[in-house]
Backbone as a chain_set.jsonl record, in Angstrom:
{"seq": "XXXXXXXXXXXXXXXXXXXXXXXXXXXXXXXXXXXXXXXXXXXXXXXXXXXXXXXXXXXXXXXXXXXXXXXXXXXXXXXXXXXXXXXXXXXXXXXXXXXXXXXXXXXXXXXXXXXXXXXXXXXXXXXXXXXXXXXXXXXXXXXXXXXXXXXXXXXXXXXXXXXXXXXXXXXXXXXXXXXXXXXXXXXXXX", "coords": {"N": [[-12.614, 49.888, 54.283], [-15.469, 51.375, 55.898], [-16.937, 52.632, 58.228], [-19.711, 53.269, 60.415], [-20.376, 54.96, 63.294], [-22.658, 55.65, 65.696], [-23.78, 57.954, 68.449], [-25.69, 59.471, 70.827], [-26.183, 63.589, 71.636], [-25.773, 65.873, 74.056], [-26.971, 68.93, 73.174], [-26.946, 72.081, 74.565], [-29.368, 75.022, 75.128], [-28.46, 77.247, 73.879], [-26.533, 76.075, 71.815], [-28.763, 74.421, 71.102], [-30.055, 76.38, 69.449], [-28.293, 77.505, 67.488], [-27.677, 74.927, 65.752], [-30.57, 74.562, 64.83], [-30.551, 76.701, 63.17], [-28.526, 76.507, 61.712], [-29.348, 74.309, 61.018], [-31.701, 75.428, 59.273], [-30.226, 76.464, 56.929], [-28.836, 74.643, 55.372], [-30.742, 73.641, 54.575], [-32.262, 75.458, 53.376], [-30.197, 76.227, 50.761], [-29.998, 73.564, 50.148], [-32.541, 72.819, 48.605], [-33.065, 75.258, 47.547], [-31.171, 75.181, 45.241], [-32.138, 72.686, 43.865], [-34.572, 73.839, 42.975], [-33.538, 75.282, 41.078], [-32.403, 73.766, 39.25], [-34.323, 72.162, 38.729], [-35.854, 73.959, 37.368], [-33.99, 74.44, 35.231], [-33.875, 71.98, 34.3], [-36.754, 71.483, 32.786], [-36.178, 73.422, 30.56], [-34.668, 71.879, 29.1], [-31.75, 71.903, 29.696], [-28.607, 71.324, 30.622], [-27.695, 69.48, 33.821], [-26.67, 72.223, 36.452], [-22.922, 72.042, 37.205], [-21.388, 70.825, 40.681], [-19.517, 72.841, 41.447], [-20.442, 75.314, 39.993], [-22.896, 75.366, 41.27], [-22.185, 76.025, 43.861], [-20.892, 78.228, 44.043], [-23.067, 79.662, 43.171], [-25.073, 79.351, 45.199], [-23.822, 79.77, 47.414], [-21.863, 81.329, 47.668], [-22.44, 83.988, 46.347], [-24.601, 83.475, 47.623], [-24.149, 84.677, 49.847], [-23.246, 86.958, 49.663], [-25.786, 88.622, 49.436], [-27.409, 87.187, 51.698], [-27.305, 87.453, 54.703], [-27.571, 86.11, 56.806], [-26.716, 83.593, 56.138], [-23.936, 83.709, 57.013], [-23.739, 83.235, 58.916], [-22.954, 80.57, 59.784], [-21.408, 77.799, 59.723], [-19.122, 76.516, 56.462], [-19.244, 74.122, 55.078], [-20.985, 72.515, 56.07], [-22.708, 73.194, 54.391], [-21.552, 73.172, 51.937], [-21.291, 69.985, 51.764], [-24.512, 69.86, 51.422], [-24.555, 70.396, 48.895], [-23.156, 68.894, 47.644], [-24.485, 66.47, 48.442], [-26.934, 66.476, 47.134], [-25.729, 67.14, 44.235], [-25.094, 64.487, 44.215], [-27.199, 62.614, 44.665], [-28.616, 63.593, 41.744], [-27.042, 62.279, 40.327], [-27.53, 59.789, 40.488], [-30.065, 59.643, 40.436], [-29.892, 60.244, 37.553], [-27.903, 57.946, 36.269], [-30.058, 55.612, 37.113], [-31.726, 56.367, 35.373], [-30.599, 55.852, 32.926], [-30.212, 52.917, 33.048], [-27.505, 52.577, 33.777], [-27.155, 51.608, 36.67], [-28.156, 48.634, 38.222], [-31.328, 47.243, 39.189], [-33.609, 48.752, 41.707], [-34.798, 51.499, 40.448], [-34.157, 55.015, 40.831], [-35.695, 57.494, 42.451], [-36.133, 61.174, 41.734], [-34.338, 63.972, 43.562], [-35.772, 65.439, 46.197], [-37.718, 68.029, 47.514], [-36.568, 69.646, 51.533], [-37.784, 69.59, 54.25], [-39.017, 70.945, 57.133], [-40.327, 69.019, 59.193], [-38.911, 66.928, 58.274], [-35.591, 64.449, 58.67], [-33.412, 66.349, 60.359], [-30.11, 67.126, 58.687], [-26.493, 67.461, 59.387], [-23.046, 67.641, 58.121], [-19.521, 67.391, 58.617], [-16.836, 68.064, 58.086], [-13.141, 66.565, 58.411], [-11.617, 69.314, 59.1], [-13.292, 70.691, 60.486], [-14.033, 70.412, 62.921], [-12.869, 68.849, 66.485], [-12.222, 66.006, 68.153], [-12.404, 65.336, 71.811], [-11.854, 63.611, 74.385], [-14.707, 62.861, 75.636], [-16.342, 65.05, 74.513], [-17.254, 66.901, 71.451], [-16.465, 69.461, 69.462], [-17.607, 72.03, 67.039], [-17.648, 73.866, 64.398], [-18.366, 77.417, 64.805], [-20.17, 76.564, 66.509], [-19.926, 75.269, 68.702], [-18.896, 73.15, 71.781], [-20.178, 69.972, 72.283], [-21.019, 67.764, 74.637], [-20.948, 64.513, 74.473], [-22.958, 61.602, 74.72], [-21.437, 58.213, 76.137], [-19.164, 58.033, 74.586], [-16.654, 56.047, 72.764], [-13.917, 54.944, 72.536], [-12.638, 55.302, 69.004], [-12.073, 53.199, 66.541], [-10.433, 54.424, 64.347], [-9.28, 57.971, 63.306], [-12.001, 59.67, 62.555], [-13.281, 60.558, 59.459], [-15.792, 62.206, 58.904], [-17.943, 63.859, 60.715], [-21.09, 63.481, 61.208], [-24.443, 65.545, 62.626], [-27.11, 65.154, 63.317], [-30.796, 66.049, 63.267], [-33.092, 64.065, 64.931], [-37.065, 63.171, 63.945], [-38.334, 63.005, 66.251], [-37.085, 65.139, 67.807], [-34.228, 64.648, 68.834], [-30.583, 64.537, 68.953], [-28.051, 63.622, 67.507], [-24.592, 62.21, 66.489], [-23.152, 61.274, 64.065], [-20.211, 59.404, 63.644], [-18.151, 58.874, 60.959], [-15.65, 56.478, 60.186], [-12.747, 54.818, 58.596], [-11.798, 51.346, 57.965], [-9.543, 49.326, 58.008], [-9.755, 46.46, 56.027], [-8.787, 43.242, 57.557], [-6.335, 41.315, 56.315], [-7.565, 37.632, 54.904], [-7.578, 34.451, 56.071], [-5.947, 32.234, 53.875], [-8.13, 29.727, 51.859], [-9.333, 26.387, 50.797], [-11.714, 26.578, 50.539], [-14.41, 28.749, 49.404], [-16.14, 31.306, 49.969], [-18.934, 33.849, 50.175], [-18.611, 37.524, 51.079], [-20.513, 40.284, 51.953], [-19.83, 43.836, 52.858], [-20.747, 45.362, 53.107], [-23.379, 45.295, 54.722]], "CA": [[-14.011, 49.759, 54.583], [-15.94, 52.43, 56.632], [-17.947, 51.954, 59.324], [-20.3, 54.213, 61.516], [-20.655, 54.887, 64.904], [-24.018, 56.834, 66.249], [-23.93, 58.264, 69.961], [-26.456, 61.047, 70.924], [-25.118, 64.293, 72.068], [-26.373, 66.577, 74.651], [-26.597, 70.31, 73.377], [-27.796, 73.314, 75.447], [-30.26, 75.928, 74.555], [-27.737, 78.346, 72.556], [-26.425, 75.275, 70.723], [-29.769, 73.911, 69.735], [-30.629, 77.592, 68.187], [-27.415, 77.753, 66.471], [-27.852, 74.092, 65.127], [-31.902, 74.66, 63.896], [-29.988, 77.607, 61.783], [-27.443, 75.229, 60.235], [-30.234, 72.563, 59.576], [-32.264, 75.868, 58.197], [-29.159, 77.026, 56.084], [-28.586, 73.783, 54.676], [-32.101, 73.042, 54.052], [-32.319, 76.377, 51.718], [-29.134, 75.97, 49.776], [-30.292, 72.436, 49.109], [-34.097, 73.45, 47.679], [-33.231, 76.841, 46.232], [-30.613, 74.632, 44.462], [-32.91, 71.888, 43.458], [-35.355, 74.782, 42.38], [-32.672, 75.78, 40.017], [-32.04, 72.691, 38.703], [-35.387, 71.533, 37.894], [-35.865, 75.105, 35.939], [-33.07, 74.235, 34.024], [-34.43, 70.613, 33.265], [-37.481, 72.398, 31.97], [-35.672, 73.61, 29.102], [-33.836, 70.862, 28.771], [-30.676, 73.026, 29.467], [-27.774, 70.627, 31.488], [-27.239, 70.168, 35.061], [-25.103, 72.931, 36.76], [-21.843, 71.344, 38.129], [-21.187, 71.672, 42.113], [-18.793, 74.092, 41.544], [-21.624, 76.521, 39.946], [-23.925, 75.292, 42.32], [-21.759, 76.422, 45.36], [-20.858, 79.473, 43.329], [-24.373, 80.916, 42.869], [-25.817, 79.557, 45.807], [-23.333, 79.519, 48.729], [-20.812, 82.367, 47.773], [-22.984, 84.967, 45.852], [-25.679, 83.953, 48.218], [-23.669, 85.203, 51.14], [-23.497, 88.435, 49.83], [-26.843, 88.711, 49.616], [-28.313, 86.963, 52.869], [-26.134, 87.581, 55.786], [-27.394, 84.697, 57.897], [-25.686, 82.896, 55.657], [-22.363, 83.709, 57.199], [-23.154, 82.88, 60.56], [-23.3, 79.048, 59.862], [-20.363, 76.714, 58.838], [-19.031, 76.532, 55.287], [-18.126, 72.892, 55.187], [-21.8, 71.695, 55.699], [-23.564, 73.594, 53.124], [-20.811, 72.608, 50.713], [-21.564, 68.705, 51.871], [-25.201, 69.167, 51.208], [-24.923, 70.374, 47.785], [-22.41, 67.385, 46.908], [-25.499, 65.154, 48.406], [-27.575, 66.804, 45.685], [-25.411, 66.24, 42.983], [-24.587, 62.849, 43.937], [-28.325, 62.36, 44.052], [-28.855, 63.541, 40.585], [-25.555, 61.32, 39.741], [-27.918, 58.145, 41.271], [-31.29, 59.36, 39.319], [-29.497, 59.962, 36.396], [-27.689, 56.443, 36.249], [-30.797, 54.455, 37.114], [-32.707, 56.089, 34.504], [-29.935, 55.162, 31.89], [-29.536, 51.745, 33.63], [-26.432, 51.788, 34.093], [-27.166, 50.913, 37.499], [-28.794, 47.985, 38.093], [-31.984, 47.371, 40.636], [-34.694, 49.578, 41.904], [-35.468, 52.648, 39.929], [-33.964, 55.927, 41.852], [-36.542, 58.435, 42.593], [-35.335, 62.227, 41.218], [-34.476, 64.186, 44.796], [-36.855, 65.904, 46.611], [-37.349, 69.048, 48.822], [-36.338, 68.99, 51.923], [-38.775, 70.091, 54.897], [-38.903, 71.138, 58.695], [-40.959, 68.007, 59.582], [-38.283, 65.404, 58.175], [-34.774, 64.647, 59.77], [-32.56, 67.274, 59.897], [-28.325, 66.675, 58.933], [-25.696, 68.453, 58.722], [-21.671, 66.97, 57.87], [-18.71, 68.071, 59.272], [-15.034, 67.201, 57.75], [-11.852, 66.709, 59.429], [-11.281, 70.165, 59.832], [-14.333, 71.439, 60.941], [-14.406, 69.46, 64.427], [-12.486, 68.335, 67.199], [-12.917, 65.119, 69.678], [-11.598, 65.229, 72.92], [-12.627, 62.34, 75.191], [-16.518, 62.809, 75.575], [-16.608, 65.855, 73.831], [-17.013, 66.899, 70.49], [-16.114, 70.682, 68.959], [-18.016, 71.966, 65.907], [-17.389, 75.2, 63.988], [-19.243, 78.12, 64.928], [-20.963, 75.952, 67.312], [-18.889, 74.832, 70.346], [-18.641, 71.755, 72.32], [-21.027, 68.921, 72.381], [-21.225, 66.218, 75.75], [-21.111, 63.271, 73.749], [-23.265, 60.415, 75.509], [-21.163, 56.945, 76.042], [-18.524, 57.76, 73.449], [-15.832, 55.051, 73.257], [-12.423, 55.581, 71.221], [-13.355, 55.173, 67.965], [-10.773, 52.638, 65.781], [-9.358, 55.478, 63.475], [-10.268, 59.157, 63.452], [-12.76, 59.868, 61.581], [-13.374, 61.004, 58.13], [-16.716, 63.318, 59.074], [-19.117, 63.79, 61.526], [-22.907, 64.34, 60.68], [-24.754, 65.787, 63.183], [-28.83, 64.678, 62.75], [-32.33, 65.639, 64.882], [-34.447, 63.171, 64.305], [-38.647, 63.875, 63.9], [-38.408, 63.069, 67.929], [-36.128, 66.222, 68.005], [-33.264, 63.728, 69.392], [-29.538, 64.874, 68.761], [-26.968, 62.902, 67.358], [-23.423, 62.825, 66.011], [-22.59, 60.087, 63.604], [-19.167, 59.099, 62.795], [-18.054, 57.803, 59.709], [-14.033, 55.965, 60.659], [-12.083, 53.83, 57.635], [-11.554, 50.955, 58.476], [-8.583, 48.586, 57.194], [-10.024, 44.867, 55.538], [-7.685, 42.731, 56.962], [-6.267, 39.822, 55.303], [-8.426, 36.853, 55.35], [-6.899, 33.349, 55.598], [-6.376, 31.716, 52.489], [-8.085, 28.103, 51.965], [-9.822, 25.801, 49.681], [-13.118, 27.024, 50.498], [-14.626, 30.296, 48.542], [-17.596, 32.299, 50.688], [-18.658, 35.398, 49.576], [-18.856, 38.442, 51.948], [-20.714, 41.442, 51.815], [-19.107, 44.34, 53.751], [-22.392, 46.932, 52.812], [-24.156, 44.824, 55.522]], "C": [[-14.396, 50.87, 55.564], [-17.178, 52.083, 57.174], [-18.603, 53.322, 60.389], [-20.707, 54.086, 62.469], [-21.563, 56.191, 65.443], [-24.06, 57.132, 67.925], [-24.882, 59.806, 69.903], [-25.892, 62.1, 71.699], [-26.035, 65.253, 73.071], [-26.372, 68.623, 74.319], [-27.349, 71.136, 74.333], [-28.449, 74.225, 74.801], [-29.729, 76.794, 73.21], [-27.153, 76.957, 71.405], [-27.543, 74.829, 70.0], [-30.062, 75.345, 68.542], [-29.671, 77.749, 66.659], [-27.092, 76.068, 65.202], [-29.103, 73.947, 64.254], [-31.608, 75.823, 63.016], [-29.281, 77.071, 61.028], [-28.172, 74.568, 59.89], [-31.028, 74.056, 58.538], [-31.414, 76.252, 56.432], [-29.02, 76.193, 55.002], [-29.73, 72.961, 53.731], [-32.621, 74.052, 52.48], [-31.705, 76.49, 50.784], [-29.702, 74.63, 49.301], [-32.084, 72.649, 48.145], [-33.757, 74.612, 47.203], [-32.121, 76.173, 45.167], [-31.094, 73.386, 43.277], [-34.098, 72.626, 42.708], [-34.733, 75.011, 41.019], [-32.616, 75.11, 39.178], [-32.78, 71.905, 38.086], [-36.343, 72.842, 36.562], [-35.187, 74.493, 34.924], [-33.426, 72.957, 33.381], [-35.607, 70.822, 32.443], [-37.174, 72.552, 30.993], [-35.021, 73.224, 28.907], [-32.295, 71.642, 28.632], [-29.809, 71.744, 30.843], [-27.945, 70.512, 32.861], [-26.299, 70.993, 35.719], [-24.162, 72.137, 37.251], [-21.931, 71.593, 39.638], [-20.575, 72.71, 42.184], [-19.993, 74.952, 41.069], [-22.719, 76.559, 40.879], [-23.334, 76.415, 43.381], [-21.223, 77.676, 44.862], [-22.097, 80.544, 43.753], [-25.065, 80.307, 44.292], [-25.275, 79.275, 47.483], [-22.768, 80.783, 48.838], [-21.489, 83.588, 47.259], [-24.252, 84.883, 47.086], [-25.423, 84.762, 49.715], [-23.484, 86.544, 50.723], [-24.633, 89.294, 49.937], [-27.886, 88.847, 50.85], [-27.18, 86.589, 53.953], [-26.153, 86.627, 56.875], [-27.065, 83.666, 57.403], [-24.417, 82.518, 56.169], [-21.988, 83.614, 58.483], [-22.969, 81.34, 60.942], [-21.565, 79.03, 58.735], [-20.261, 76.845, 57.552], [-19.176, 75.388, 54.446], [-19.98, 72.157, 54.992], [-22.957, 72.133, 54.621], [-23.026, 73.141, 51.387], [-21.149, 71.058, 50.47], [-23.207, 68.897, 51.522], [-25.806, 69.431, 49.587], [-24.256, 69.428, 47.047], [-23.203, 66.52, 47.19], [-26.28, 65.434, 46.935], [-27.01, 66.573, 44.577], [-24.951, 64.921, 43.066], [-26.075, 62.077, 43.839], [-29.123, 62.47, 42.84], [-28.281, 62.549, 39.93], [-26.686, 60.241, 39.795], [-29.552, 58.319, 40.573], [-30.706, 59.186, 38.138], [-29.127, 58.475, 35.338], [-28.509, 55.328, 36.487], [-31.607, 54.85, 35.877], [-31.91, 55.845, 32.481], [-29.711, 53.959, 32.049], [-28.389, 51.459, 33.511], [-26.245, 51.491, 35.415], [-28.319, 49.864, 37.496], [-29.678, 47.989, 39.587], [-33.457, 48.103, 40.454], [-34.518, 50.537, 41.094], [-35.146, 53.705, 41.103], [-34.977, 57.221, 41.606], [-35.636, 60.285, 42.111], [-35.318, 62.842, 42.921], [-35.493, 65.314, 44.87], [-36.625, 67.465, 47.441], [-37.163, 68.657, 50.393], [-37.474, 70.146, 52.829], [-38.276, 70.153, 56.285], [-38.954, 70.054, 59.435], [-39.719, 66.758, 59.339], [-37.11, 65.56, 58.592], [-33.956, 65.262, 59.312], [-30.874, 66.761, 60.015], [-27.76, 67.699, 58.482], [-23.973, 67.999, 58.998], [-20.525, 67.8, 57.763], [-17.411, 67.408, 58.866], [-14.157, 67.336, 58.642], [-11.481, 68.274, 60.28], [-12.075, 71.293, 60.349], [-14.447, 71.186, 62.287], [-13.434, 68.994, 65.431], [-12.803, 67.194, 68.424], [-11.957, 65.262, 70.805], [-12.567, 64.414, 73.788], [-14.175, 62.778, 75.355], [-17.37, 63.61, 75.091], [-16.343, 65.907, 72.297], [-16.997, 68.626, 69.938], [-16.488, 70.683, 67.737], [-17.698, 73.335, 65.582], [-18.551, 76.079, 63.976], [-20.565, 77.578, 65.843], [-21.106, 75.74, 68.724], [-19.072, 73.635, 70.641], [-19.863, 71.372, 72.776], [-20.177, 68.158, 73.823], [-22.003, 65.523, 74.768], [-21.67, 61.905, 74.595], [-22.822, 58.893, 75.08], [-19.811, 57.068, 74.491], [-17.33, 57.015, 73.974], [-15.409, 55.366, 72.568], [-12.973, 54.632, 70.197], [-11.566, 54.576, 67.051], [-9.336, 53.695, 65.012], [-9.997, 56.965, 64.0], [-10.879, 59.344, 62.49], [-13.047, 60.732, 60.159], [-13.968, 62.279, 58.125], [-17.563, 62.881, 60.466], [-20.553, 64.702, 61.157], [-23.791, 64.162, 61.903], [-26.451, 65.545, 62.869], [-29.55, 65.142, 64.297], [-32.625, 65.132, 64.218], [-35.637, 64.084, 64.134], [-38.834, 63.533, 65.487], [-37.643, 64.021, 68.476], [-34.828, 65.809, 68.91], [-32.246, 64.262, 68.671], [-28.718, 64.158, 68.809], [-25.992, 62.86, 66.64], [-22.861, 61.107, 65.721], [-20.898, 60.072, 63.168], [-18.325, 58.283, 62.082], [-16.247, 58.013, 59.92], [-13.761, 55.392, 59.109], [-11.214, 53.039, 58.622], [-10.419, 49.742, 57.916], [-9.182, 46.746, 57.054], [-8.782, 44.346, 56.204], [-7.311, 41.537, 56.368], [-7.062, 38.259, 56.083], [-7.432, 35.364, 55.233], [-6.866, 32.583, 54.48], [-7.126, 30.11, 52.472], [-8.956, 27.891, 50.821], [-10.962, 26.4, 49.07], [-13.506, 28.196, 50.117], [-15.852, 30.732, 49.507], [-17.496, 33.36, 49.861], [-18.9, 36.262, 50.905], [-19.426, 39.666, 51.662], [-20.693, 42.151, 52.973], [-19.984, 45.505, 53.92], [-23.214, 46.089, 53.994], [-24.233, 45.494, 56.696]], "O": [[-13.406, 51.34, 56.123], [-18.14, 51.454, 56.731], [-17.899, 54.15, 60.967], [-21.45, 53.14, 62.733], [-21.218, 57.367, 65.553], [-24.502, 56.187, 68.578], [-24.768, 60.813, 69.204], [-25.058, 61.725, 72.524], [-27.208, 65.319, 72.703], [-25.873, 69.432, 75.101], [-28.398, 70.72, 74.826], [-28.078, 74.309, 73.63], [-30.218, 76.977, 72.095], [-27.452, 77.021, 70.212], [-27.602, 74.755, 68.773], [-30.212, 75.334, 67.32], [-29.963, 77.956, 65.481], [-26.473, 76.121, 64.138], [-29.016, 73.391, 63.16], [-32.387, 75.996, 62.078], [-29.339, 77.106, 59.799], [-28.137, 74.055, 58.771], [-31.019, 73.958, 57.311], [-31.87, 76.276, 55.289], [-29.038, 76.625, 53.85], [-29.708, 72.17, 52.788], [-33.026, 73.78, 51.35], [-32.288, 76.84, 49.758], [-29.901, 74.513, 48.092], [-32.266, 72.49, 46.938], [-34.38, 74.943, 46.194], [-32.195, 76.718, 44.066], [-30.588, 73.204, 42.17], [-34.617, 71.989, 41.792], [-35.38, 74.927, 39.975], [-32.759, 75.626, 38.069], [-32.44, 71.118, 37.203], [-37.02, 72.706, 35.543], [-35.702, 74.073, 33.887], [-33.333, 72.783, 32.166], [-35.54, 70.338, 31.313], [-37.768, 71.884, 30.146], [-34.188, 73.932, 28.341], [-31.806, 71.903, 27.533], [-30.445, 71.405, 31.841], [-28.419, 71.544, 33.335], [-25.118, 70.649, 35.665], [-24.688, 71.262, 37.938], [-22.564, 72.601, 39.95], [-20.963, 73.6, 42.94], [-20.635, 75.359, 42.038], [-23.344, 77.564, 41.216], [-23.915, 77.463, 43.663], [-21.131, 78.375, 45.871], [-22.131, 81.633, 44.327], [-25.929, 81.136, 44.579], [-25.913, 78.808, 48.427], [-22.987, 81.451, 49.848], [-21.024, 84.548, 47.873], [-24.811, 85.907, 47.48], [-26.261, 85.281, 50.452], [-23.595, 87.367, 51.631], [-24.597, 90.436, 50.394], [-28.7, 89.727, 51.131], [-26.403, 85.634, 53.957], [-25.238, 86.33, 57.644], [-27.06, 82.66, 58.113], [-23.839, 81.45, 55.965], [-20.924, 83.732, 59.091], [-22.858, 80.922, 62.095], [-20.999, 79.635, 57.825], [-21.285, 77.339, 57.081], [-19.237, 75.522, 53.224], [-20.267, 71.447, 54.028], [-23.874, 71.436, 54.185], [-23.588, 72.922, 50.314], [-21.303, 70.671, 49.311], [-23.547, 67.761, 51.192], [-26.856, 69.023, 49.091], [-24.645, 69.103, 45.925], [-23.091, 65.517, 46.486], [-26.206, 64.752, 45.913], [-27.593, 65.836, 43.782], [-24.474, 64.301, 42.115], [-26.21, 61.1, 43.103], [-30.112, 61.757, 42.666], [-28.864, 61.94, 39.033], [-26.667, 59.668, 38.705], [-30.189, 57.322, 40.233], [-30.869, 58.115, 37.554], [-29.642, 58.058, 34.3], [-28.094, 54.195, 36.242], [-32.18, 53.949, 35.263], [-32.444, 55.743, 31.377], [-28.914, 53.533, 31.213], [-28.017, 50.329, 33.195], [-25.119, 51.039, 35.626], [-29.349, 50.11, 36.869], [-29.273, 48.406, 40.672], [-34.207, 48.077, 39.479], [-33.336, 50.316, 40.835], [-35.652, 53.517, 42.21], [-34.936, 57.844, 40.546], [-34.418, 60.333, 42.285], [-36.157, 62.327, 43.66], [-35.949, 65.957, 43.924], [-35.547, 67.886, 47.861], [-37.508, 67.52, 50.714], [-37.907, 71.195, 52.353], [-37.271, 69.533, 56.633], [-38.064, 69.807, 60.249], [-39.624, 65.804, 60.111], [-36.942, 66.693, 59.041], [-33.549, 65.107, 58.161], [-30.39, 66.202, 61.0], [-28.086, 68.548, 57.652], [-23.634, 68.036, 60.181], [-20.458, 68.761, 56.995], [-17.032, 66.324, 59.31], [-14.272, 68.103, 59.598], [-11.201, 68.451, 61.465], [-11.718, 72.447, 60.584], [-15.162, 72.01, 62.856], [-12.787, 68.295, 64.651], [-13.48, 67.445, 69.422], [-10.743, 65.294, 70.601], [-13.788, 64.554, 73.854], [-14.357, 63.179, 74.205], [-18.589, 63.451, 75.029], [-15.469, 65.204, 71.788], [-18.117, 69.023, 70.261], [-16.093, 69.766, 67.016], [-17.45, 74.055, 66.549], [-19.579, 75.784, 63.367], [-21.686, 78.085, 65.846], [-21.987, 75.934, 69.562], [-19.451, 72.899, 69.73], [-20.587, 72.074, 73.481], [-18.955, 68.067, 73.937], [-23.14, 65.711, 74.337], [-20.82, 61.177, 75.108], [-23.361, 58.284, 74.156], [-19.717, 56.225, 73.599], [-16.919, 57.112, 75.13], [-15.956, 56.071, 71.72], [-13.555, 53.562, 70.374], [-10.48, 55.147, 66.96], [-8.106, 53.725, 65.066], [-10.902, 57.113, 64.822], [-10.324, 59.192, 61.402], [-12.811, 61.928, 60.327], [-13.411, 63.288, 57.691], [-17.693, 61.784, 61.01], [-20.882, 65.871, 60.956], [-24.013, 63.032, 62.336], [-26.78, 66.031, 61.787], [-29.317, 64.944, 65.489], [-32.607, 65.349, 63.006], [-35.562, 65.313, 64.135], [-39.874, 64.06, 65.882], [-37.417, 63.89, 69.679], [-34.41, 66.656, 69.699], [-32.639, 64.623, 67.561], [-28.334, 63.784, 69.917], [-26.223, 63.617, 65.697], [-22.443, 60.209, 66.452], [-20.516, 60.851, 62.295], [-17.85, 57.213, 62.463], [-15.625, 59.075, 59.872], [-14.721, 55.568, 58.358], [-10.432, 53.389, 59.507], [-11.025, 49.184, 57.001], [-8.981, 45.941, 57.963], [-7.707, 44.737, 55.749], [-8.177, 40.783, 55.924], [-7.111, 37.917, 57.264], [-6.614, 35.268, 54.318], [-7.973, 32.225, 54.079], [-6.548, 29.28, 53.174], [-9.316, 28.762, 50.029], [-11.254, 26.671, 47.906], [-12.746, 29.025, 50.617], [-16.624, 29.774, 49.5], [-16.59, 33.769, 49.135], [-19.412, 35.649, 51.842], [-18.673, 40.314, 50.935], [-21.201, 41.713, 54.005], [-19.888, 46.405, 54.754], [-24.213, 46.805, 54.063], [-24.993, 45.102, 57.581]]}, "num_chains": 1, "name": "protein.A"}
């Protein structure tokens, strides 16, 4: 099971600049990708895979646009796997094979709404109240408490109150429940 833990982080001036370039970075790879993608639905022509995605618009685009290559690798790659997992989640509601609400197709993404950006194992380091990001440097982590496991990722978010925070997503081990007569159900998505 996996469980998240939100603490806000304190950056300083050079970190916020170099963080409103990773949210811009990540914000144009995901819309010039979504641009692409709704061309191609146009002429009813497939969706690209991630791999072509992150092809034509991470690795060719770095030869291109050089402020590309001053930002992380790790979260531009995470926000074109949101995009195709968001096509994955229109796609499947509008075949129903999921059941429920109706998933909206994804959207652009804008200045105004909250900015993220996701950080894997080996992008980051914690050390007691701190946190280490690539190409970034060290975060003062407010109130962080040892966290059960280490964590999977950390996604870094401003809110629309320009607030700074550093979620992290742990696994967490079910453990065995006592056995007895009685059946409950549990939901662990709660």
């Amino acid at each position: 099971m996996k469980a998240k833990y939100k603490y806000p982080i304190e950056p300083n001036i050079v970190q916020i600049a170099k963080l409103n370039k990773l949210f811009g970075c990540c914000r144009y790879v995901w819309n010039q990708s979504l641009v692409h993608c709704n061309q191609l639905y146009v002429y009813t022509v497939k969706k690209p895979s991630y791999t072509d995605l992150s092809k034509q618009f991470i690795t060719q685009a770095k030869k291109e646009l050089t402020w590309l290559k001053d930002v992380a690798d790790t979260p531009l790659k995470q926000c074109l796997k949101d995009l195709d997992q968001a096509y994955q989640s229109f796609f499947n509601s509008c075949t129903s094979k999921e059941k429920g609400v109706k998933v909206k197709p994804p959207t652009f993404k804008t200045k105004k709404s909250e900015q993220t950006a996701r950080f894997l194992k080996y992008n980051y380091k914690i050390a007691e109240d701190q946190i280490y990001l690539t190409k970034i440097g060290n975060f003062k982590v407010v109130g962080l408490r040892e966290l059960p496991s280490i964590p999977i990722s950390v996604t870094i978010i401003k809110d629309n109150a320009g607030c700074y925070f550093a979620i992290f997503v742990v696994e967490i081990p079910v453990k065995n429940l006592l056995l007895s007569n009685n059946l409950i159900d549990v939901d662990f998505g709660v």
